[in-house]
C-alpha positions as CSV (number, residue, x, y, z in Angstrom):
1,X,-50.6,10.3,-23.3
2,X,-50.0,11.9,-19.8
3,X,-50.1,8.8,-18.4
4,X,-47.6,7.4,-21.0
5,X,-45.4,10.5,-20.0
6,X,-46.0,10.0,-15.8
7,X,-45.1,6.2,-16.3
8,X,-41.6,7.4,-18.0
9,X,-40.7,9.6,-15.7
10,X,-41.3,7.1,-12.7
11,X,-39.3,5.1,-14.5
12,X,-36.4,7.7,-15.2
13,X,-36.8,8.7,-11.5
14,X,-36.8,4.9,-10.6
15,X,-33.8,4.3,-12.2
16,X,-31.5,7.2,-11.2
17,X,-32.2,6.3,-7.9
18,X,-31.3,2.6,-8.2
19,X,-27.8,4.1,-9.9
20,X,-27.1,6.2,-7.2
21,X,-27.3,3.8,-4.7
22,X,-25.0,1.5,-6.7
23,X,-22.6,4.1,-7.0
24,X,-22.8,4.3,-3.0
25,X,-22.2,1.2,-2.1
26,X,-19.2,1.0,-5.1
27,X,-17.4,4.7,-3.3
28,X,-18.0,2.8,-0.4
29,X,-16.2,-0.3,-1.5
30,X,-13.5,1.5,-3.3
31,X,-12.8,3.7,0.6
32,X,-12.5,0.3,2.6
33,X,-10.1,-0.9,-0.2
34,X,-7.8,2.1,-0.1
35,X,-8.1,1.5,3.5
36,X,-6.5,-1.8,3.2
37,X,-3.7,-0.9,1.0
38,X,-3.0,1.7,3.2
39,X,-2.3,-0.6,5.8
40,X,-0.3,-3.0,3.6
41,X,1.7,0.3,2.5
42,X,2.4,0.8,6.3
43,X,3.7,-2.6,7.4
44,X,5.8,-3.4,3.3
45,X,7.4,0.3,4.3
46,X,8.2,-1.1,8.2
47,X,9.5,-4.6,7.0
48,X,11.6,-2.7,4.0
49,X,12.9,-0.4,6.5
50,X,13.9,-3.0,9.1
51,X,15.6,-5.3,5.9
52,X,17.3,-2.5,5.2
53,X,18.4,-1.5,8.5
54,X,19.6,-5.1,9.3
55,X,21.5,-5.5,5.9
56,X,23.4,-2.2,6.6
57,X,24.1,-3.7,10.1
58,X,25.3,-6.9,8.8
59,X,27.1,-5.0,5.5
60,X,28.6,-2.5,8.5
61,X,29.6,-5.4,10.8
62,X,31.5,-7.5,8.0
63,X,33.3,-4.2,6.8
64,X,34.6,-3.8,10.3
65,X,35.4,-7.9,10.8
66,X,37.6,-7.3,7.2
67,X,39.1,-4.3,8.3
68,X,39.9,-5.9,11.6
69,X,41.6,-9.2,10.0
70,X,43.2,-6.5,7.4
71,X,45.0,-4.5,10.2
72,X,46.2,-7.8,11.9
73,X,47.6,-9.1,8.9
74,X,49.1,-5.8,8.0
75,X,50.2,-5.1,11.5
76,X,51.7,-8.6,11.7
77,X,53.6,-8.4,8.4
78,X,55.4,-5.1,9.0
């Protein structure tokens, strides 16, 4: 019966072990992946940011042509 009980417990033991490498190499998986979206985070927020910049630029740069053409008209009619 001690025998029965030694054999268990290996197993048990055996076990355990085996699941706490799994979860390991699983944490370790999961870090290298948060890694990545971190990086894709990084360069989505630098591309949004410089589409954003250029539409305000273009959005700015067409407000000022309209006002320009505007005042010429208006300038030109009074």
């Amino acid at each position: 019966m001690e025998t029965f009980i030694a054999a268990c417990l290996a197993i048990i033991v055996l076990e355990l072990s085996i699941l706490v490498v799994i979860m390991i190499i699983t944490l370790l998986k999961i870090k290298k992946a948060a890694q990545a979206v971190e990086v894709l985070t990084y360069r989505v927020d630098h591309q949004v940011a410089s589409f954003g910049q250029a539409v305000r630029s273009g959005w700015l740069h067409l407000f000022s042509s309209v006002f320009n053409l505007a005042g010429r008209f208006l300038g030109k009619s009074s």
